[in-house]
C-alpha positions as a printed Julia matrix, in Angstrom:
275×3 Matrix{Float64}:
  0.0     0.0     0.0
  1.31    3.25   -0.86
  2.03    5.53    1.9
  0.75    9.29    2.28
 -0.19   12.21    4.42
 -3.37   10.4     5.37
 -2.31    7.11    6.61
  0.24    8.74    8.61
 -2.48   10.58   10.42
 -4.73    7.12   10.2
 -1.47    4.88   11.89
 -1.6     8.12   14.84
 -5.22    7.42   15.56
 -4.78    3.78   15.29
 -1.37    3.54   17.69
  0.23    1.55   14.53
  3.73    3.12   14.91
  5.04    5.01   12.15
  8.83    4.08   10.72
 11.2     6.4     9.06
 14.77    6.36    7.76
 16.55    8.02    5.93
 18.13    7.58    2.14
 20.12    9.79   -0.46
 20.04    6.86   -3.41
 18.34    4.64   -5.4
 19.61    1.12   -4.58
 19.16    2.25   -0.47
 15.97    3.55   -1.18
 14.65    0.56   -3.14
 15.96   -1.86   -0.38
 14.54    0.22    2.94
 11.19    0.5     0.23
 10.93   -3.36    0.12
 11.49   -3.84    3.92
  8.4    -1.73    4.65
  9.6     1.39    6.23
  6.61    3.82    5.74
  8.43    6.97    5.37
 11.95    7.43    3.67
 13.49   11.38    4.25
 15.81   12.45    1.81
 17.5    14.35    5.01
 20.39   17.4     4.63
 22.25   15.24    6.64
 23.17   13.87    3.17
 26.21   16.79    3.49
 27.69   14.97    6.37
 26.97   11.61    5.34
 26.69   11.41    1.77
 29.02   14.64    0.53
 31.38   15.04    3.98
 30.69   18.42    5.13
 30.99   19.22    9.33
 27.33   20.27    9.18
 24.6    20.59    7.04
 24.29   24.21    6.41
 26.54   23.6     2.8
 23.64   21.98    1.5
 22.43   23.53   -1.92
 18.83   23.05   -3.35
 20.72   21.22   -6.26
 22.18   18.57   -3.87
 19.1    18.11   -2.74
 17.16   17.43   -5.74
 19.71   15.26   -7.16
 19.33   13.04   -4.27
 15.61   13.32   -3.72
 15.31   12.03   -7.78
 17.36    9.09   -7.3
 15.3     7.8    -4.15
 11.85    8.54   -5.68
 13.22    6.3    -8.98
 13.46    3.74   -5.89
 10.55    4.62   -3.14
  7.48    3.01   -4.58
  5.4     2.48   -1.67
  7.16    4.78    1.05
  6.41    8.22    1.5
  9.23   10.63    0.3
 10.02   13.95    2.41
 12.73   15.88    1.16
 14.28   18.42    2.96
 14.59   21.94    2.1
 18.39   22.98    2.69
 19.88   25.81    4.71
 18.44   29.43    3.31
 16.11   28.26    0.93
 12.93   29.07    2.91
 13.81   31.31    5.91
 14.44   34.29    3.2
 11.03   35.13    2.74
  7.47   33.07    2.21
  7.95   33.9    -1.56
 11.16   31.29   -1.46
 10.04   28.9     0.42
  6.96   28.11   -1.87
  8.9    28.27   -5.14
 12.0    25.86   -3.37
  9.59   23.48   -2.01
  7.75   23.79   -5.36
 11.16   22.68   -6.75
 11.3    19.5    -5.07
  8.21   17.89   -5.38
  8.23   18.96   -9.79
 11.55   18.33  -10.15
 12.67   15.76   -6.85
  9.13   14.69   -7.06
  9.24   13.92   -3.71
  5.42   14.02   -2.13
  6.22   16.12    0.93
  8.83   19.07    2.34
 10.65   19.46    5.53
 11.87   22.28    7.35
 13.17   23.2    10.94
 11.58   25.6    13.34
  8.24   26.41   15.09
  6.27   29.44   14.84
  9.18   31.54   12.89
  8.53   29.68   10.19
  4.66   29.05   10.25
  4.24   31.66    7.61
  6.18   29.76    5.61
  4.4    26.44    6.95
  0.68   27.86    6.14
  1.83   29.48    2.41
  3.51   26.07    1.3
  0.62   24.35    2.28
 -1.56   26.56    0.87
  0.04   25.7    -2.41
 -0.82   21.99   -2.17
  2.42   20.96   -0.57
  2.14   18.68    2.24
  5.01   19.9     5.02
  6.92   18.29    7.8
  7.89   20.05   10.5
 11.0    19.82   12.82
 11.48   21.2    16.43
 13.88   20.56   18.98
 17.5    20.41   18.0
 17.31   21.54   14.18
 20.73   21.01   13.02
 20.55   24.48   10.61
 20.59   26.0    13.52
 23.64   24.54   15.41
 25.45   27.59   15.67
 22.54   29.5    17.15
 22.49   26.4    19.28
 26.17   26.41   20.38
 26.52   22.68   19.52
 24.19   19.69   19.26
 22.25   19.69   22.34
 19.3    18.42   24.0
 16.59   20.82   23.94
 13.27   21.57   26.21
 15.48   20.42   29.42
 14.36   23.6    31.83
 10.72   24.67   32.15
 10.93   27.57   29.85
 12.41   25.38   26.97
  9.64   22.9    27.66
  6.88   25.11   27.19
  8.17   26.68   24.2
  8.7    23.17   22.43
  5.11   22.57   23.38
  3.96   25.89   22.03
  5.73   25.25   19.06
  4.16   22.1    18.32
  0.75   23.15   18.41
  1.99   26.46   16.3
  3.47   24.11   13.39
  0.09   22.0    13.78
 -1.81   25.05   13.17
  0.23   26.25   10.55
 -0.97   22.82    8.87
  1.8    20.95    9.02
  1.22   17.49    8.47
  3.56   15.3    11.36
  6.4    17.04   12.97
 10.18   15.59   14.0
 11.33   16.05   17.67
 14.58   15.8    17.55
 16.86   15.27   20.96
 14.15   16.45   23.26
 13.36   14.12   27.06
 11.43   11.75   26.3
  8.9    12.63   28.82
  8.5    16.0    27.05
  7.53   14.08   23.68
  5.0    11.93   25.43
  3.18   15.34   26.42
  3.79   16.88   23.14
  2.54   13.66   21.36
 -0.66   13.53   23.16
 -1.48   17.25   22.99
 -1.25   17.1    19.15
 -3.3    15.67   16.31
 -0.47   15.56   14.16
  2.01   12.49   14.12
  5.24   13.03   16.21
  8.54   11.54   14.52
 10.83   10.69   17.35
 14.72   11.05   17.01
 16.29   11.13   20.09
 12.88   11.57   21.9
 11.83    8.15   23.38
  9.28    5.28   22.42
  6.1     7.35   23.04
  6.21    9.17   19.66
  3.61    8.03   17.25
  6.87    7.2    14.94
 10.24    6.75   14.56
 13.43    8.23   12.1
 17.13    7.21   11.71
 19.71    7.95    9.6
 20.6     4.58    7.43
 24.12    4.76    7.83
 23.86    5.22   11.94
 21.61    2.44   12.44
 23.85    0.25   10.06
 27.08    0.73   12.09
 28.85    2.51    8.76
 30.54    5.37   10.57
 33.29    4.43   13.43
 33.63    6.45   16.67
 31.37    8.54   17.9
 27.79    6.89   18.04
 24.45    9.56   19.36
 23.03    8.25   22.03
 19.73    7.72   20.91
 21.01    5.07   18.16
 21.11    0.97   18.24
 22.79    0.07   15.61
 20.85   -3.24   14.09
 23.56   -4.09   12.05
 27.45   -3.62   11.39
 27.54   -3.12    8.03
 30.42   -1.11    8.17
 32.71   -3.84    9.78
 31.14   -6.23    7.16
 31.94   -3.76    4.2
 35.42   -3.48    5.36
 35.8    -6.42    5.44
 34.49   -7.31    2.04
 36.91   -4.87    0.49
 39.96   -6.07    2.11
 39.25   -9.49    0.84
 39.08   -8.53   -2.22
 41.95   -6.45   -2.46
 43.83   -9.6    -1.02
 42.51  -12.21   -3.67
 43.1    -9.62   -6.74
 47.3    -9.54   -5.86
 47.37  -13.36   -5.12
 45.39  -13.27   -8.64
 42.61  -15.65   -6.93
 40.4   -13.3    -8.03
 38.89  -13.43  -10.63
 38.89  -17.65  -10.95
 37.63  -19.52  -13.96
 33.83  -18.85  -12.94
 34.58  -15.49  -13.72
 36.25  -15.45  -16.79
 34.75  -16.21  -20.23
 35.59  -18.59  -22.41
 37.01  -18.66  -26.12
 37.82  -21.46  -28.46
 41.99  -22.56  -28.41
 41.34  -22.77  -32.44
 40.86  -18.97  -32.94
 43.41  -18.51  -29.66
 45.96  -20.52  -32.46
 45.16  -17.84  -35.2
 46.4   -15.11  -33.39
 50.05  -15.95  -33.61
Protein backbone atom coordinates (compact mmCIF):
# COMPACT_ATOMS: atom_id res chain seq x y z
CA UNK A 1 0.00 0.00 0.00
CA UNK A 2 1.31 3.25 -0.86
CA UNK A 3 2.03 5.53 1.90
CA UNK A 4 0.75 9.29 2.28
CA UNK A 5 -0.19 12.21 4.42
CA UNK A 6 -3.37 10.40 5.37
CA UNK A 7 -2.31 7.11 6.61
CA UNK A 8 0.24 8.74 8.61
CA UNK A 9 -2.48 10.58 10.42
CA UNK A 10 -4.73 7.12 10.20
CA UNK A 11 -1.47 4.88 11.89
CA UNK A 12 -1.60 8.12 14.84
CA UNK A 13 -5.22 7.42 15.56
CA UNK A 14 -4.78 3.78 15.29
CA UNK A 15 -1.37 3.54 17.69
CA UNK A 16 0.23 1.55 14.53
CA UNK A 17 3.73 3.12 14.91
CA UNK A 18 5.04 5.01 12.15
CA UNK A 19 8.83 4.08 10.72
CA UNK A 20 11.20 6.40 9.06
CA UNK A 21 14.77 6.36 7.76
CA UNK A 22 16.55 8.02 5.93
CA UNK A 23 18.13 7.58 2.14
CA UNK A 24 20.12 9.79 -0.46
CA UNK A 25 20.04 6.86 -3.41
CA UNK A 26 18.34 4.64 -5.40
CA UNK A 27 19.61 1.12 -4.58
CA UNK A 28 19.16 2.25 -0.47
CA UNK A 29 15.97 3.55 -1.18
CA UNK A 30 14.65 0.56 -3.14
CA UNK A 31 15.96 -1.86 -0.38
CA UNK A 32 14.54 0.22 2.94
CA UNK A 33 11.19 0.50 0.23
CA UNK A 34 10.93 -3.36 0.12
CA UNK A 35 11.49 -3.84 3.92
CA UNK A 36 8.40 -1.73 4.65
CA UNK A 37 9.60 1.39 6.23
CA UNK A 38 6.61 3.82 5.74
CA UNK A 39 8.43 6.97 5.37
CA UNK A 40 11.95 7.43 3.67
CA UNK A 41 13.49 11.38 4.25
CA UNK A 42 15.81 12.45 1.81
CA UNK A 43 17.50 14.35 5.01
CA UNK A 44 20.39 17.40 4.63
CA UNK A 45 22.25 15.24 6.64
CA UNK A 46 23.17 13.87 3.17
CA UNK A 47 26.21 16.79 3.49
CA UNK A 48 27.69 14.97 6.37
CA UNK A 49 26.97 11.61 5.34
CA UNK A 50 26.69 11.41 1.77
CA UNK A 51 29.02 14.64 0.53
CA UNK A 52 31.38 15.04 3.98
CA UNK A 53 30.69 18.42 5.13
CA UNK A 54 30.99 19.22 9.33
CA UNK A 55 27.33 20.27 9.18
CA UNK A 56 24.60 20.59 7.04
CA UNK A 57 24.29 24.21 6.41
CA UNK A 58 26.54 23.60 2.80
CA UNK A 59 23.64 21.98 1.50
CA UNK A 60 22.43 23.53 -1.92
CA UNK A 61 18.83 23.05 -3.35
CA UNK A 62 20.72 21.22 -6.26
CA UNK A 63 22.18 18.57 -3.87
CA UNK A 64 19.10 18.11 -2.74
CA UNK A 65 17.16 17.43 -5.74
CA UNK A 66 19.71 15.26 -7.16
CA UNK A 67 19.33 13.04 -4.27
CA UNK A 68 15.61 13.32 -3.72
CA UNK A 69 15.31 12.03 -7.78
CA UNK A 70 17.36 9.09 -7.30
CA UNK A 71 15.30 7.80 -4.15
CA UNK A 72 11.85 8.54 -5.68
CA UNK A 73 13.22 6.30 -8.98
CA UNK A 74 13.46 3.74 -5.89
CA UNK A 75 10.55 4.62 -3.14
CA UNK A 76 7.48 3.01 -4.58
CA UNK A 77 5.40 2.48 -1.67
CA UNK A 78 7.16 4.78 1.05
CA UNK A 79 6.41 8.22 1.50
CA UNK A 80 9.23 10.63 0.30
CA UNK A 81 10.02 13.95 2.41
CA UNK A 82 12.73 15.88 1.16
CA UNK A 83 14.28 18.42 2.96
CA UNK A 84 14.59 21.94 2.10
CA UNK A 85 18.39 22.98 2.69
CA UNK A 86 19.88 25.81 4.71
CA UNK A 87 18.44 29.43 3.31
CA UNK A 88 16.11 28.26 0.93
CA UNK A 89 12.93 29.07 2.91
CA UNK A 90 13.81 31.31 5.91
CA UNK A 91 14.44 34.29 3.20
CA UNK A 92 11.03 35.13 2.74
CA UNK A 93 7.47 33.07 2.21
CA UNK A 94 7.95 33.90 -1.56
CA UNK A 95 11.16 31.29 -1.46
CA UNK A 96 10.04 28.90 0.42
CA UNK A 97 6.96 28.11 -1.87
CA UNK A 98 8.90 28.27 -5.14
CA UNK A 99 12.00 25.86 -3.37
CA UNK A 100 9.59 23.48 -2.01
CA UNK A 101 7.75 23.79 -5.36
CA UNK A 102 11.16 22.68 -6.75
CA UNK A 103 11.30 19.50 -5.07
CA UNK A 104 8.21 17.89 -5.38
CA UNK A 105 8.23 18.96 -9.79
CA UNK A 106 11.55 18.33 -10.15
CA UNK A 107 12.67 15.76 -6.85
CA UNK A 108 9.13 14.69 -7.06
CA UNK A 109 9.24 13.92 -3.71
CA UNK A 110 5.42 14.02 -2.13
CA UNK A 111 6.22 16.12 0.93
CA UNK A 112 8.83 19.07 2.34
CA UNK A 113 10.65 19.46 5.53
CA UNK A 114 11.87 22.28 7.35
CA UNK A 115 13.17 23.20 10.94
CA UNK A 116 11.58 25.60 13.34
CA UNK A 117 8.24 26.41 15.09
CA UNK A 118 6.27 29.44 14.84
CA UNK A 119 9.18 31.54 12.89
CA UNK A 120 8.53 29.68 10.19
CA UNK A 121 4.66 29.05 10.25
CA UNK A 122 4.24 31.66 7.61
CA UNK A 123 6.18 29.76 5.61
CA UNK A 124 4.40 26.44 6.95
CA UNK A 125 0.68 27.86 6.14
CA UNK A 126 1.83 29.48 2.41
CA UNK A 127 3.51 26.07 1.30
CA UNK A 128 0.62 24.35 2.28
CA UNK A 129 -1.56 26.56 0.87
CA UNK A 130 0.04 25.70 -2.41
CA UNK A 131 -0.82 21.99 -2.17
CA UNK A 132 2.42 20.96 -0.57
CA UNK A 133 2.14 18.68 2.24
CA UNK A 134 5.01 19.90 5.02
CA UNK A 135 6.92 18.29 7.80
CA UNK A 136 7.89 20.05 10.50
CA UNK A 137 11.00 19.82 12.82
CA UNK A 138 11.48 21.20 16.43
CA UNK A 139 13.88 20.56 18.98
CA UNK A 140 17.50 20.41 18.00
CA UNK A 141 17.31 21.54 14.18
CA UNK A 142 20.73 21.01 13.02
CA UNK A 143 20.55 24.48 10.61
CA UNK A 144 20.59 26.00 13.52
CA UNK A 145 23.64 24.54 15.41
CA UNK A 146 25.45 27.59 15.67
CA UNK A 147 22.54 29.50 17.15
CA UNK A 148 22.49 26.40 19.28
CA UNK A 149 26.17 26.41 20.38
CA UNK A 150 26.52 22.68 19.52
CA UNK A 151 24.19 19.69 19.26
CA UNK A 152 22.25 19.69 22.34
CA UNK A 153 19.30 18.42 24.00
CA UNK A 154 16.59 20.82 23.94
CA UNK A 155 13.27 21.57 26.21
CA UNK A 156 15.48 20.42 29.42
CA UNK A 157 14.36 23.60 31.83
CA UNK A 158 10.72 24.67 32.15
CA UNK A 159 10.93 27.57 29.85
CA UNK A 160 12.41 25.38 26.97
CA UNK A 161 9.64 22.90 27.66
CA UNK A 162 6.88 25.11 27.19
CA UNK A 163 8.17 26.68 24.20
CA UNK A 164 8.70 23.17 22.43
CA UNK A 165 5.11 22.57 23.38
CA UNK A 166 3.96 25.89 22.03
CA UNK A 167 5.73 25.25 19.06
CA UNK A 168 4.16 22.10 18.32
CA UNK A 169 0.75 23.15 18.41
CA UNK A 170 1.99 26.46 16.30
CA UNK A 171 3.47 24.11 13.39
CA UNK A 172 0.09 22.00 13.78
CA UNK A 173 -1.81 25.05 13.17
CA UNK A 174 0.23 26.25 10.55
CA UNK A 175 -0.97 22.82 8.87
CA UNK A 176 1.80 20.95 9.02
CA UNK A 177 1.22 17.49 8.47
CA UNK A 178 3.56 15.30 11.36
CA UNK A 179 6.40 17.04 12.97
CA UNK A 180 10.18 15.59 14.00
CA UNK A 181 11.33 16.05 17.67
CA UNK A 182 14.58 15.80 17.55
CA UNK A 183 16.86 15.27 20.96
CA UNK A 184 14.15 16.45 23.26
CA UNK A 185 13.36 14.12 27.06
CA UNK A 186 11.43 11.75 26.30
CA UNK A 187 8.90 12.63 28.82
CA UNK A 188 8.50 16.00 27.05
CA UNK A 189 7.53 14.08 23.68
CA UNK A 190 5.00 11.93 25.43
CA UNK A 191 3.18 15.34 26.42
CA UNK A 192 3.79 16.88 23.14
CA UNK A 193 2.54 13.66 21.36
CA UNK A 194 -0.66 13.53 23.16
CA UNK A 195 -1.48 17.25 22.99
CA UNK A 196 -1.25 17.10 19.15
CA UNK A 197 -3.30 15.67 16.31
CA UNK A 198 -0.47 15.56 14.16
CA UNK A 199 2.01 12.49 14.12
CA UNK A 200 5.24 13.03 16.21
CA UNK A 201 8.54 11.54 14.52
CA UNK A 202 10.83 10.69 17.35
CA UNK A 203 14.72 11.05 17.01
CA UNK A 204 16.29 11.13 20.09
CA UNK A 205 12.88 11.57 21.90
CA UNK A 206 11.83 8.15 23.38
CA UNK A 207 9.28 5.28 22.42
CA UNK A 208 6.10 7.35 23.04
CA UNK A 209 6.21 9.17 19.66
CA UNK A 210 3.61 8.03 17.25
CA UNK A 211 6.87 7.20 14.94
CA UNK A 212 10.24 6.75 14.56
CA UNK A 213 13.43 8.23 12.10
CA UNK A 214 17.13 7.21 11.71
CA UNK A 215 19.71 7.95 9.60
CA UNK A 216 20.60 4.58 7.43
CA UNK A 217 24.12 4.76 7.83
CA UNK A 218 23.86 5.22 11.94
CA UNK A 219 21.61 2.44 12.44
CA UNK A 220 23.85 0.25 10.06
CA UNK A 221 27.08 0.73 12.09
CA UNK A 222 28.85 2.51 8.76
CA UNK A 223 30.54 5.37 10.57
CA UNK A 224 33.29 4.43 13.43
CA UNK A 225 33.63 6.45 16.67
CA UNK A 226 31.37 8.54 17.90
CA UNK A 227 27.79 6.89 18.04
CA UNK A 228 24.45 9.56 19.36
CA UNK A 229 23.03 8.25 22.03
CA UNK A 230 19.73 7.72 20.91
CA UNK A 231 21.01 5.07 18.16
CA UNK A 232 21.11 0.97 18.24
CA UNK A 233 22.79 0.07 15.61
CA UNK A 234 20.85 -3.24 14.09
CA UNK A 235 23.56 -4.09 12.05
CA UNK A 236 27.45 -3.62 11.39
CA UNK A 237 27.54 -3.12 8.03
CA UNK A 238 30.42 -1.11 8.17
CA UNK A 239 32.71 -3.84 9.78
CA UNK A 240 31.14 -6.23 7.16
CA UNK A 241 31.94 -3.76 4.20
CA UNK A 242 35.42 -3.48 5.36
CA UNK A 243 35.80 -6.42 5.44
CA UNK A 244 34.49 -7.31 2.04
CA UNK A 245 36.91 -4.87 0.49
CA UNK A 246 39.96 -6.07 2.11
CA UNK A 247 39.25 -9.49 0.84
CA UNK A 248 39.08 -8.53 -2.22
CA UNK A 249 41.95 -6.45 -2.46
CA UNK A 250 43.83 -9.60 -1.02
CA UNK A 251 42.51 -12.21 -3.67
CA UNK A 252 43.10 -9.62 -6.74
CA UNK A 253 47.30 -9.54 -5.86
CA UNK A 254 47.37 -13.36 -5.12
CA UNK A 255 45.39 -13.27 -8.64
CA UNK A 256 42.61 -15.65 -6.93
CA UNK A 257 40.40 -13.30 -8.03
CA UNK A 258 38.89 -13.43 -10.63
CA UNK A 259 38.89 -17.65 -10.95
CA UNK A 260 37.63 -19.52 -13.96
CA UNK A 261 33.83 -18.85 -12.94
CA UNK A 262 34.58 -15.49 -13.72
CA UNK A 263 36.25 -15.45 -16.79
CA UNK A 264 34.75 -16.21 -20.23
CA UNK A 265 35.59 -18.59 -22.41
CA UNK A 266 37.01 -18.66 -26.12
CA UNK A 267 37.82 -21.46 -28.46
CA UNK A 268 41.99 -22.56 -28.41
CA UNK A 269 41.34 -22.77 -32.44
CA UNK A 270 40.86 -18.97 -32.94
CA UNK A 271 43.41 -18.51 -29.66
CA UNK A 272 45.96 -20.52 -32.46
CA UNK A 273 45.16 -17.84 -35.20
CA UNK A 274 46.40 -15.11 -33.39
CA UNK A 275 50.05 -15.95 -33.61
Amino acid sequence: MKNTVSTFKMQKENKDKITMLTAYDYSTAKLIDEAGVNGILVGDSLGMVMLGYEDTLSVTMEDMIHHIKAVTRGAKNALVVGDMPFMSYQTSVYDAVKNAGRLVQEGHCQAVKLEGGESVCPQIKAIVEASIPVMAHIGLTPQSVNAFGGFKVQGKSEDAAKRILQEAKAVEKAGAFAVVLECIPDKLAKIVTEEINIPTIGIGAGSDCDGQILVYQDMLGMFGGFKPKFVKRFANVGEEMTKAFKGYIEETKAKTFPAKEHCFKIDDSVIEKLY
